[in-house]
Structures are given as C-alpha cells and as structure tokens.
C-alpha positions in Angstrom: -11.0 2.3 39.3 -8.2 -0.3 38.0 -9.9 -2.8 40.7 -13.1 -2.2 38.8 -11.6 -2.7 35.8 -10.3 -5.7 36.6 -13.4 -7.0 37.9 -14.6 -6.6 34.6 -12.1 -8.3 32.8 -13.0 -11.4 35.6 -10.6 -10.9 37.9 -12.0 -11.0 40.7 -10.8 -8.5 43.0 -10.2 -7.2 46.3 -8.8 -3.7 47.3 -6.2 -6.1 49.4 -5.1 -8.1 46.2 -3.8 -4.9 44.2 -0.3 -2.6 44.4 -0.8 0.4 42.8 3.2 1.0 41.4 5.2 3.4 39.5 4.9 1.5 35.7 5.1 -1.8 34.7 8.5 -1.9 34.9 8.7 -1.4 38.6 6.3 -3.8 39.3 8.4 -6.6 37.6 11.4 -5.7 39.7 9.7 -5.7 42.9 8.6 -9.4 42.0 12.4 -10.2 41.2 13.3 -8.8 43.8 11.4 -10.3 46.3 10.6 -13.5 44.7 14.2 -14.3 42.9 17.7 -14.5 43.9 21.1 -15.6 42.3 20.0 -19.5 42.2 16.6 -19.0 41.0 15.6 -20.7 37.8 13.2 -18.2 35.6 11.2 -19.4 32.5 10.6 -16.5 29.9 9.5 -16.6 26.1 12.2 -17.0 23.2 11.7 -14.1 22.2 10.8 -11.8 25.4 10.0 -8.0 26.0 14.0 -6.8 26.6 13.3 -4.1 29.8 11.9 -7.4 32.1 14.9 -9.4 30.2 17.1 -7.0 31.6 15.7 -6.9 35.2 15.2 -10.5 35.6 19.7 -10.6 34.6 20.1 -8.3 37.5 18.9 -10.9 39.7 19.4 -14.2 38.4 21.5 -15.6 35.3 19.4 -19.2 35.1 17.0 -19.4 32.4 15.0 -21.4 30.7 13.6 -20.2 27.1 10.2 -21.6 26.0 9.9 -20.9 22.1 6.9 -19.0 20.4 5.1 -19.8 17.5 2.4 -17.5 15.6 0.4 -18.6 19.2 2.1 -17.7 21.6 4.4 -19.6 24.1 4.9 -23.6 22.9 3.0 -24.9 26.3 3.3 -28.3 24.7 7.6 -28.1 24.2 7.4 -26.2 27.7 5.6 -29.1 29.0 8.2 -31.2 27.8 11.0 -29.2 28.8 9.9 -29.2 32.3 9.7 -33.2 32.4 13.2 -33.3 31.0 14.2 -31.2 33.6 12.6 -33.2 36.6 13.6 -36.6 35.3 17.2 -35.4 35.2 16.7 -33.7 38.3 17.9 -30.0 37.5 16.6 -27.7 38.8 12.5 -26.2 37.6 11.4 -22.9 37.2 10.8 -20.7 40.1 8.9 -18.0 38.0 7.1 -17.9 34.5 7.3 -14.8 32.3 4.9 -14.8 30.3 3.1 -11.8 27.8 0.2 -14.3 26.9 -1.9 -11.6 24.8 -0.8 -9.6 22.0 2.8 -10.0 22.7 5.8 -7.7 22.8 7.8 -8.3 20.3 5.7 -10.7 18.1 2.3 -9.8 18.3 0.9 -13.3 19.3 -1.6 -14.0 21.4 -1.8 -17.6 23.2 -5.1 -19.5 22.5 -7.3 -20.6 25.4 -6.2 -24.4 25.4 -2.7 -23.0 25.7 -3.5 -20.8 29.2 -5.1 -23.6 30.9 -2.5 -26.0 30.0 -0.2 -23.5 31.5 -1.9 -22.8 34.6 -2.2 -26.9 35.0 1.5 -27.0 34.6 2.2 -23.9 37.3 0.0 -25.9 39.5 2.2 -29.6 38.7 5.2 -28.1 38.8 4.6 -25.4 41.8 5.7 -22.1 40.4 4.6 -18.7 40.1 3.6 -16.9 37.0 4.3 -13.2 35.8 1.6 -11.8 33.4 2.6 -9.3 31.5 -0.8 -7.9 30.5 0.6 -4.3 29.1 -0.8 -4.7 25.7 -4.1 -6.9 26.9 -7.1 -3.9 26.6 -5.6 -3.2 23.0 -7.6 -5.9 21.4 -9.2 -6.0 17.7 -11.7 -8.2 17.9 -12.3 -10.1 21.0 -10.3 -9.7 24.6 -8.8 -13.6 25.9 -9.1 -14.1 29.1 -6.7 -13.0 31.5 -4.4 -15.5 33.3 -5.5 -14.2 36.6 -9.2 -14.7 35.5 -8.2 -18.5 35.6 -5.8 -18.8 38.5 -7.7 -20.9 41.4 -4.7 -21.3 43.5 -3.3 -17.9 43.6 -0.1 -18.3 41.4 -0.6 -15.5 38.9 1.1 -12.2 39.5 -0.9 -9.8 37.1 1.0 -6.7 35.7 -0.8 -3.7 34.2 0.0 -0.3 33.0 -1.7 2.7 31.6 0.7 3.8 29.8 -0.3 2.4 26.9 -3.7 3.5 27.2 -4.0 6.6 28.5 -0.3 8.3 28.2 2.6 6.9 26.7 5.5 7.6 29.8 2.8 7.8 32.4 4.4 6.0 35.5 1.3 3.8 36.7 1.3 0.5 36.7 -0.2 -2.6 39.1 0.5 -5.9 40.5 -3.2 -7.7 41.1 -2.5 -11.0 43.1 -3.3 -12.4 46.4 -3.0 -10.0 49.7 -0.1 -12.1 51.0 2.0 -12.0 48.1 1.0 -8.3 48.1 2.2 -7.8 51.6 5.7 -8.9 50.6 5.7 -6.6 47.5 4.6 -3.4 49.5 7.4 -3.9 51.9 10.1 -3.5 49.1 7.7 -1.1 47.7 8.3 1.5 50.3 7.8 5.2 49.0 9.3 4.2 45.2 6.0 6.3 44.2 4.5 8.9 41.9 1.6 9.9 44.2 0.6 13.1 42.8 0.6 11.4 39.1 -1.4 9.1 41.0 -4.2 11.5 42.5 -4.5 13.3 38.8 -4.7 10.1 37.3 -7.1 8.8 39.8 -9.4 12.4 39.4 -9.3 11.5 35.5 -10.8 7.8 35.6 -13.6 9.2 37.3 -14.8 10.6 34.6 -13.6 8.5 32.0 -12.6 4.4 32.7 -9.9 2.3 31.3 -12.4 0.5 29.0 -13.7 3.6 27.2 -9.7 4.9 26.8 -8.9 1.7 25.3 -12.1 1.3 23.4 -11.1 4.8 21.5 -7.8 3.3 20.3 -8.5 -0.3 19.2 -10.7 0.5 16.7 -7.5 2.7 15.4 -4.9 0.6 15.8 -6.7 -2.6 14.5 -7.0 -0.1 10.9 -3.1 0.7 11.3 -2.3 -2.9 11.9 -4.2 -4.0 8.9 -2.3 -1.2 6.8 0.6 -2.8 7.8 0.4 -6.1 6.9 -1.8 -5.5 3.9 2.0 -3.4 3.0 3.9 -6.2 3.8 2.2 -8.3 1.6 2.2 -6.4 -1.1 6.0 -5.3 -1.2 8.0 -7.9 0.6 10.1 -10.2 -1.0 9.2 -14.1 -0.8 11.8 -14.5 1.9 10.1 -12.4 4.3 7.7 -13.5 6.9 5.5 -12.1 10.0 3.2 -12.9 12.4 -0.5 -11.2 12.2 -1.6 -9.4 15.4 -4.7 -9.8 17.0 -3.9 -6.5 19.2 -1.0 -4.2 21.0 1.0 -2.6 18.8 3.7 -4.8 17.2 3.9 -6.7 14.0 7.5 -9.1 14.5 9.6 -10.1 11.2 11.3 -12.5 10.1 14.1 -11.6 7.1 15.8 -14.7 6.1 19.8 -14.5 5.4 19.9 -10.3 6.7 21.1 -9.2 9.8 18.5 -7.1 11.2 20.9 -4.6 13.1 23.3 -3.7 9.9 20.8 -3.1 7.8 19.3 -0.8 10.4 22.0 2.0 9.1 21.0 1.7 5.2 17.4 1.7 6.7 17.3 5.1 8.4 19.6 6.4 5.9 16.5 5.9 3.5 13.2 7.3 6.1 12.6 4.1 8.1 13.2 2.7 11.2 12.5 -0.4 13.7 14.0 -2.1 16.3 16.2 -5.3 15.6 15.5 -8.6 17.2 18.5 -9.3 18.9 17.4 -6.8 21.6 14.6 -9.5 22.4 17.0 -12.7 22.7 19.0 -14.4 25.9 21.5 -14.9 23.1 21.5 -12.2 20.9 22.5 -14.1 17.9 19.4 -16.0 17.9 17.4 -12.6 16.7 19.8 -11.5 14.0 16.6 -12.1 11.1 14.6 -10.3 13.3 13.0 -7.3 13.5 10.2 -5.5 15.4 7.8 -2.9 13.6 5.2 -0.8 15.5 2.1 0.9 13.9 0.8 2.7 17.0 2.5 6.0 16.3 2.4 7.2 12.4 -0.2 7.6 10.1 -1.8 5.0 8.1 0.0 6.7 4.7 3.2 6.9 6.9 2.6 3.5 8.2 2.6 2.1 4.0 5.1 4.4 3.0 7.3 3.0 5.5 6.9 -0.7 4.7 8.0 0.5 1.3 10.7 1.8 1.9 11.6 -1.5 4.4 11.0 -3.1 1.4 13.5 -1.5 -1.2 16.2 -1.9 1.6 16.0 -5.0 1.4 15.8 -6.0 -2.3 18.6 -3.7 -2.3 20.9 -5.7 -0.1 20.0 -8.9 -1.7 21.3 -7.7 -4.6 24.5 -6.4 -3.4 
C-alpha cells in the first residue's frame, strides 16, 4: 500500500526500493548510521526538526547550517556556501537534511525552482539527500512535488511515517530509495521491528489508503491553521512575526527582544503552552525569539483562546 501511495505521489516505485521501519525516526538513524561516521560533514536547515538533530550528533559533530526563509531552505546562500567551501577546500557535505514541505518547526514549504536547484547541486557536489516527508500528505491547497519524484540519479533517501496520518505514536515509517542503498539499510535494520503493528496496519489500508486518511484531516487542519493565524493577527503586538503554513501542523514565531524559554513558565502559568525555539537550533542561543505553536490537537475556540492568552503574556512582559 505505501508503494502505491507513492506511486501516486510520482515516485516511481519498486517493492525493492522501499524499507518498511519502525517510525521515522528509525529510519533516519539507520541512514546515519550507515551512511555517516565521526568525519562526516552533514548539511541540515537553521532551524531543523530536534529528534533527527539529535541523531545526526550521535554520529557526527560537523555541520553545516543552511538558513530558512518563509520558503524554505536558502538553496541560493547554500549554493554559495558550498562554493566557499570547495574553493577553500574544506570539506562538503556528505548528507542533506532537508524537510522541503510544510516544515517542522516553521511551517515552510520550498517552492519548485528551489527543489530542482537543490537536486542540481546534490548532483554537482555528489551527495546524498534526506527527505524528511513526515508532514508532506497534510497539504491545504496543493501537494509539491516530492524530492524523490525528481531524483534521476538516485540520491534522494525519502522518509515517511503514518503517524501523522493515521495514529499519532504509531511506529511505521519508510525509507523509498534505490534497492542498493536499501540493501545496506536492511542489514543494519535487522529485527528492530513492530511486525504485528505492521500486519494490523497493513489489514487497515486495505480498506482505507493513505490518501483518503490524509484527505479527512487537511480539510481540518487547513480551518485550524487559518484560526490561528487570523488570532495572531488580531492580538499580537507589532513586534511579533510568523511564517503562514501551507500544510503539517506548525505555525513558527518570531518574538523580538523575549526569551522564548523563560517566558514559557509565566505562559503555562496562565493556560498556554508551546515549545521554544532553542530546541530547533545547533546553537541554542540562535532560537531564544523563537517559538513553535501547533494547531493539530485543540479546538478551533481552544486554538483562539490560546493565541490570546500568548498574547497577554507577552504585552505583560514588555511592560515589566
């Protein structure tokens, strides 16, 4: 079923080319740890989803970080980075990570011209890429295309998960790349498995595919994300700032002058939560002004109430 699914989503497929694994999460170790090792250089996003973060430190501590703007990685300033790099002849990216649609934690998603600049440059600079596709069937409006869908030379390793579709915690996820790089992967693989998860799950999507489970919840979480940031706008001071999702479940602020994780205190104190920015940063004190909301959980009156309330908190400690 997920083979068929990516089909759909132009992937094209084989049986051969896919790794069933336990989450997303496992399937972006066994790439590190197969593909990486202490001297490998790994290019992520500034900011980055903080569980691969944490992985890709267990293996390696070289990084490069490629900003993100209200599209998505800076291919332009990683393009650049890259030539600096090669003309003072340090060493270049082994491995891209990458979470090129609706990304976790700011919500962007990277325009077209941006993915096939960054597949010319995997191809220039010979390295493999990581898509992070966790969030990708969550879209409002109109789906981009997949990495994968545009990799000719087999450099994209595509990572899925259900989890976000069909059960929030359900441990099944995928790698989709070429057999070879799959053969490599499924002997690290061994029996790190949930196969009776898998069998229920695989009895389930029978009956109903990934497409119409993610069809039921875009529809809801595109009204929730629009709650939000119609909130935002109407009770945030001038100093705050956010980026407008196109899909997933994240909207990613910017609070000018605060630090994000003491005000978190004062904030649950007064019925609101979110998780600061520095979680998402290399160097933590790069995300102090950050902070990341989600609107997949509470209610759309729950979802206004709490912007609100975000709001006061911070007039508050302005004036203090």
């Amino acid at each position: 079923q997920i083979t068929k699914h990516l089909n759909k989503r132009h992937i094209s497929l084989q049986e051969s080319e896919l790794l069933v694994t336990a989450g997303a999460c496992q399937a972006i170790d066994l790439i590190s740890r197969v593909f990486m090792d202490r001297d490998t250089v790994v290019a992520i996003e500034k900011p980055t989803y903080m569980e691969a973060l944490e992985i890709f430190k267990n293996y390696t501590s070289h990084f490069i970080e490629i900003p993100i703007d209200d599209q998505g990685m800076d291919t332009e300033q990683f393009e650049k980075m890259l030539m600096e790099r090669k003309k003072n002849a340090q060493p270049l990216p082994k491995m891209v990570y990458t979470i090129p649609t609706f990304h976790n934690p700011t919500g962007t998603t990277m325009p077209e011209e941006r993915r096939h600049q960054l597949m010319q440059l995997a191809s220039e600079y010979d390295f493999l890429i990581i898509e992070d596709h966790a969030y990708g069937d969550l879209y409002f409006d109109e789906l981009p295309s997949p990495l994968k869908s545009l990799d000719k030379e087999g450099r994209v390793l595509h990572v899925g998960s259900l989890s976000k579709i069909v059960a929030p915690g359900l441990r099944i996820g995928w790698v989709a790349t070429t057999d070879t790089l799959i053969q490599k992967l499924y002997w690290f693989k061994k029996d790190l498995d949930h196969p009776f998860l898998q069998a229920v799950m695989s009895t389930y999507l029978e009956s109903y595919s990934i497409a119409e489970q993610s069809d039921s919840l875009r529809f809801v979480y595109k009204e929730k994300a629009e709650t939000m940031t119609r909130a935002l706008e109407l009770y945030m001071p001038e100093e705050v700032t956010w980026f407008y999702p196109d899909g997933g479940y994240f909207v990613w602020i910017q609070i000018d002058g605060i630090d994000t994780t003491k005000l978190l205190t004062t904030a649950t104190e007064n019925g609101v939560s979110y998780i600061p920015g520095e979680f998402f940063f290399l160097n933590r004190e790069e995300g102090k002004s950050y902070l990341r909301m989600s609107y997949s959980y509470e209610s759309k009156e729950q979802i206004e109430k709490g912007i609100k309330l975000l709001a006061d908190v911070i007039k508050n400690n302005n004036k203090a």
